[in-house]
C-alpha positions in Angstrom: 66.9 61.7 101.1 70.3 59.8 100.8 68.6 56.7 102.1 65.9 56.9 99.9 68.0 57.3 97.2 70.0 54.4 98.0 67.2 52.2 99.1 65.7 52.7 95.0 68.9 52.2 92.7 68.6 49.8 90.5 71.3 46.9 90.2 71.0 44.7 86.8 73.4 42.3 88.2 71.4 41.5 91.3 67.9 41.6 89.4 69.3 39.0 87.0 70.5 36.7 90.0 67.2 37.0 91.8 65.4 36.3 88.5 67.3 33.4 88.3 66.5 32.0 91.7 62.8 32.4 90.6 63.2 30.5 87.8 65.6 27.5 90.0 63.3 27.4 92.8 60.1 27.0 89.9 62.0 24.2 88.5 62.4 22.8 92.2 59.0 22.7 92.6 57.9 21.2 89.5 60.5 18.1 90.2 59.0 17.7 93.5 55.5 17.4 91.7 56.4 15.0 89.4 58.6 12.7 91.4 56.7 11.9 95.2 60.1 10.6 96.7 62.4 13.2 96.7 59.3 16.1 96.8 60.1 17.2 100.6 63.7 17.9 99.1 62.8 19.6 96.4 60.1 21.7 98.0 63.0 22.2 100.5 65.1 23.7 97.7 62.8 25.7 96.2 62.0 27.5 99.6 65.7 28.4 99.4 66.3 29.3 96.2 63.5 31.5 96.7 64.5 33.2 100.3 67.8 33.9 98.0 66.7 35.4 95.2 64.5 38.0 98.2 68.3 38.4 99.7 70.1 38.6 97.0 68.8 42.4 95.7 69.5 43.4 99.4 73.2 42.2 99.9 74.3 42.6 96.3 75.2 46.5 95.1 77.3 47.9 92.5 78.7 51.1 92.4 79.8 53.3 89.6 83.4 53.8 88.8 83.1 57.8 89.8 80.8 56.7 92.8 82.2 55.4 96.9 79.3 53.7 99.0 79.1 54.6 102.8 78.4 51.6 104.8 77.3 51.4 108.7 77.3 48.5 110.4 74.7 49.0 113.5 75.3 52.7 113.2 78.8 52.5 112.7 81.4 53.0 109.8 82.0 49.4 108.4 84.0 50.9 105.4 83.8 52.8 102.0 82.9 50.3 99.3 83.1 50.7 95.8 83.8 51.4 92.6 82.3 47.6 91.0 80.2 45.3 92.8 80.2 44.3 96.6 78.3 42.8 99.4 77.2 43.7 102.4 75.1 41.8 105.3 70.9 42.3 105.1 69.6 44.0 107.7 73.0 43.9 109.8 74.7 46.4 107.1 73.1 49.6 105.2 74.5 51.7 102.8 73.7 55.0 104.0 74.9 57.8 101.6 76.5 57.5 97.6 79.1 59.9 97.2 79.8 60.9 93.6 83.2 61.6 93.0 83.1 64.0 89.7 83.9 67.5 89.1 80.5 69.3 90.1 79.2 73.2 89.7 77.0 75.3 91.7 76.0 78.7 90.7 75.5 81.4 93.2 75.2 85.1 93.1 75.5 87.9 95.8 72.3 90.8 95.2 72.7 94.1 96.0 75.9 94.0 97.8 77.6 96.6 98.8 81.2 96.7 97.4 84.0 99.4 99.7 82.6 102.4 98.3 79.3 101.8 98.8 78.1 100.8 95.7 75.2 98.2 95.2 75.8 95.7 92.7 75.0 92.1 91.3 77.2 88.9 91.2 76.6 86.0 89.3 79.9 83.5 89.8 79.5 79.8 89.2 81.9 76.9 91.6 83.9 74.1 90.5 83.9 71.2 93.4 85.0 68.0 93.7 84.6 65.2 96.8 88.1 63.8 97.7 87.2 62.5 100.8 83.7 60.4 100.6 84.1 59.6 104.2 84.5 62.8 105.8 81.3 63.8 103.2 79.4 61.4 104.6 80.2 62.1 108.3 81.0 65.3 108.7 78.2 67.5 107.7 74.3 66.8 106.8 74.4 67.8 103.6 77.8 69.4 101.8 76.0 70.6 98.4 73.9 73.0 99.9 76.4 74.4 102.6 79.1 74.5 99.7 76.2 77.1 98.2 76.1 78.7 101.2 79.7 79.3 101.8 80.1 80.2 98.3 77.5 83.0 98.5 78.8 84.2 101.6 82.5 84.9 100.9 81.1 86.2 97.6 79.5 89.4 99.6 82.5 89.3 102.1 84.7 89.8 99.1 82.5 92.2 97.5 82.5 94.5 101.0 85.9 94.4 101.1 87.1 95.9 97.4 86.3 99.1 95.5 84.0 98.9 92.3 86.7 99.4 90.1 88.9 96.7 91.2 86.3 94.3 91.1 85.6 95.6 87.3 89.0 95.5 85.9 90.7 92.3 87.6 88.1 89.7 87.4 91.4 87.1 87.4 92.1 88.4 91.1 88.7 87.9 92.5 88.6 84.3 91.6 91.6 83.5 92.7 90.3 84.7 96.3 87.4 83.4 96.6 88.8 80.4 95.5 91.3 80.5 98.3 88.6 81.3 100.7 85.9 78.9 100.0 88.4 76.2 100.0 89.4 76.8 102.7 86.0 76.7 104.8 85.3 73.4 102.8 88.4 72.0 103.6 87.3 70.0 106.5 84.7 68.0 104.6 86.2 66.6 102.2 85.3 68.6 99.4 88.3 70.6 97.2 87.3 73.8 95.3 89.1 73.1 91.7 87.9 76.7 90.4 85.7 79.9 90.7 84.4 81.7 88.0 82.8 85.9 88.1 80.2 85.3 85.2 78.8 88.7 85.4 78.7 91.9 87.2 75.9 94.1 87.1 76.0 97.8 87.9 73.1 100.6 88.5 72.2 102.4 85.6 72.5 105.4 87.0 76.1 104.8 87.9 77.3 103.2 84.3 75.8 106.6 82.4 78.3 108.1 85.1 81.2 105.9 84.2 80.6 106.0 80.6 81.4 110.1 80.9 84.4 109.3 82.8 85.4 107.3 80.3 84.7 109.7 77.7 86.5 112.5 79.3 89.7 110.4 80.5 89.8 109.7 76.5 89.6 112.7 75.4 92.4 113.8 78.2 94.3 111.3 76.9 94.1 112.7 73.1 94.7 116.4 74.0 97.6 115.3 75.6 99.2 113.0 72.9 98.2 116.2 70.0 100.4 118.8 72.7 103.1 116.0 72.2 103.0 115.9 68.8 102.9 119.8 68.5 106.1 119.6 70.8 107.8 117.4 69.1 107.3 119.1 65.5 108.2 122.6 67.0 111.7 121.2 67.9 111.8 119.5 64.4 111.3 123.0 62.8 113.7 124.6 65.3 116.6 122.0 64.5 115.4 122.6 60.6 115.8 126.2 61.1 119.5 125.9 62.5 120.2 123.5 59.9 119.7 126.1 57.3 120.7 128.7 59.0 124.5 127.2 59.1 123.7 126.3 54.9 121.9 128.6 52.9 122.4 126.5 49.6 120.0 124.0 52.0 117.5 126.2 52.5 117.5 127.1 48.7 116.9 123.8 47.3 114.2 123.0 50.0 112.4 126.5 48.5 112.7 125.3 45.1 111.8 121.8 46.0 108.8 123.3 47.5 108.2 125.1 44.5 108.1 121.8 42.0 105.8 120.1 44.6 103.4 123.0 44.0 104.0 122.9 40.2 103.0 119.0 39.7 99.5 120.1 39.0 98.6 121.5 36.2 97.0 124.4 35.5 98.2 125.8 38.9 99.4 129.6 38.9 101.5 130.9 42.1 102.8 134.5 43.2 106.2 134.0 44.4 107.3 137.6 45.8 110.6 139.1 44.5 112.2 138.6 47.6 111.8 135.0 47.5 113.2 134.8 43.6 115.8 136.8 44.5 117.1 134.9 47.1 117.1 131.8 44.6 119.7 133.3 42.6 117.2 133.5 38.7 119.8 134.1 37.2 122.2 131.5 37.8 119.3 129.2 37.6 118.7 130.2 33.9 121.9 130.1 32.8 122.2 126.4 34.0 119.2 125.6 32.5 120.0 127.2 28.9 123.2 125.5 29.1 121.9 121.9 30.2 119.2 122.8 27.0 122.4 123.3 24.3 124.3 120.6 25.4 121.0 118.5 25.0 120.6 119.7 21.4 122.3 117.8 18.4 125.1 119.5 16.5 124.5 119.5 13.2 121.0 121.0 13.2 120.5 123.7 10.4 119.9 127.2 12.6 116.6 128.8 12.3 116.0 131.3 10.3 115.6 134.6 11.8 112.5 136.6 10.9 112.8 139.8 8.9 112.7 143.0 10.6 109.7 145.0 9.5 110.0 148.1 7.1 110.0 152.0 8.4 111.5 155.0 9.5 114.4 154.7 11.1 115.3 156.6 14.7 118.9 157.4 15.8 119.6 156.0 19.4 119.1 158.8 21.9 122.3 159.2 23.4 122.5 160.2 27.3 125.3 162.6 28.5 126.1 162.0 31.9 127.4 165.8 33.5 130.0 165.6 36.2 129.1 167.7 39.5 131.5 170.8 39.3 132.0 172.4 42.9 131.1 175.7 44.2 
């Protein structure tokens, strides 16, 4: 394949040479036509100019600036041309192999392997690879992009034998960085350098991801339960370190009832039932009194004072008088 390929690449340079000779060794043999003394030299000329422009495609290659050319001389290395143009000797020299030097990918993918815990799954991963030794490509093995394939897939399914499902799931980073590690390594020897390995997917059994998905489900809802009993215990000692608070000051604990009160009373319209325990432990009284005298301070001074409104006409009733009898003793 790598001789057929190198046997059909085109080279403009050389084309343009041997066109040339074409054209030289034409002219040659029109001179020799028109003048008869000097024809054998011109026929002479034109044979040669022709024999080179048959050469010239053969001797004359060019390779690319991200390409090395392997060339044997009788079977042996001659040397590692390229990148630009260079010659090499018809027949005597052949350029056996083109090595391209770029970053290259090749996808692979592990089926049904089973990971540790003897789960089948799916694999798709794609390799980064580079050729930094175009020699050693060349010589060492037959052909380095299909074995790279082939060590690539089968470290993936060593790897995948050797971890759990869930490791392989939740650190993707980890898995690359092995098989990196391995597949360079096995690669090392022929030249070729593993820049990077990529896990594009990894597919699960149905069965087995409606099984995960509940696990899921019930580790979350664990995981709630358990923050709500936090939060419980942590308000219960609130309300206990509330409690001694007012317990040590019960002026505290009556401001906090009647701030609780105006909360309630922002609405309107609202009606509330306060029992007389409660009031009483508010202290009314003092609370009216402070009130009625915030309310006369508040009021101006020389305000006339309201008239009081007339007592209704009628029979009038002496106060009942009470007599109070003191115990007398037997």
């Amino acid at each position: 394949m790598n001789d057929f390929i190198a046997s059909n690449r085109t080279n403009g340079p050389a084309s343009a040479l041997a066109g040339l000779c074409i054209l030289l060794a034409g002219l040659c043999v029109w001179l020799g036509v028109q003048s008869a003394g000097a024809a054998y030299l011109a026929y002479a000329l034109a044979v040669v100019l022709f024999l080179a422009a048959l050469v010239i495609p053969k001797s004359l290659k060019m390779a690319n600036q991200w390409e090395k050319a392997i060339v044997l001389r009788f079977g042996k290395l001659q040397g590692v041309k390229g990148p630009g143009m260079f010659w090499i000797v018809p027949v005597v020299d052949r350029v056996t192999s083109w090595i391209d030097q770029r970053i290259q990918t090749t996808e692979f993918n592990a089926e049904q392997a089973l990971s540790r815990d003897t789960v089948p799954i799916n694999i798709d991963a794609v390799v980064f690879w580079q050729v930094h030794d175009a020699e050693r490509a060349a010589l060492e093995i037959t052909d380095y992009r299909s074995a790279i394939a082939r060590v690539a897939q089968t470290s993936l399914r060593e790897m995948v034998g050797s971890s759990l499902l869930s490791i392989l799931l939740s650190d993707r980073k980890e898995g690359d960085m092995r098989l990196r590690e391995e597949i360079g390594r096995k690669t090392a020897d022929w030249g070729v350098s593993i820049t990077a390995v990529e896990i594009r997917d990894i597919g699960v059994p149905a069965n087995l991801q409606d099984a995960m998905s509940r696990q899921a489900q019930a580790e979350r809802e664990r995981l709630a339960r358990v923050l709500l009993a936090q939060a419980e215990q942590e308000v219960a000692q609130k309300f206990v370190e509330a409690a001694e608070t007012y317990a040590r000051s019960p002026a505290a604990l009556q401001l906090r009832a009647m701030n609780i009160i105006y909360e309630t009373t922002k609405e309107r319209g609202a009606t509330i039932l306060m029992p007389s325990a409660m009031v009483d432990a508010m202290n009314p009284g003092g609370v009216m009194a402070l009130a009625s005298f915030a309310n006369a301070a508040s009021a101006p001074q020389d305000a006339p004072a309201a008239p009081q409104p007339a007592q209704p006409a009628g029979p009038r009733t002496a106060p009942r008088r009470s007599t109070i009898v003191p115990p007398t003793g037997d």
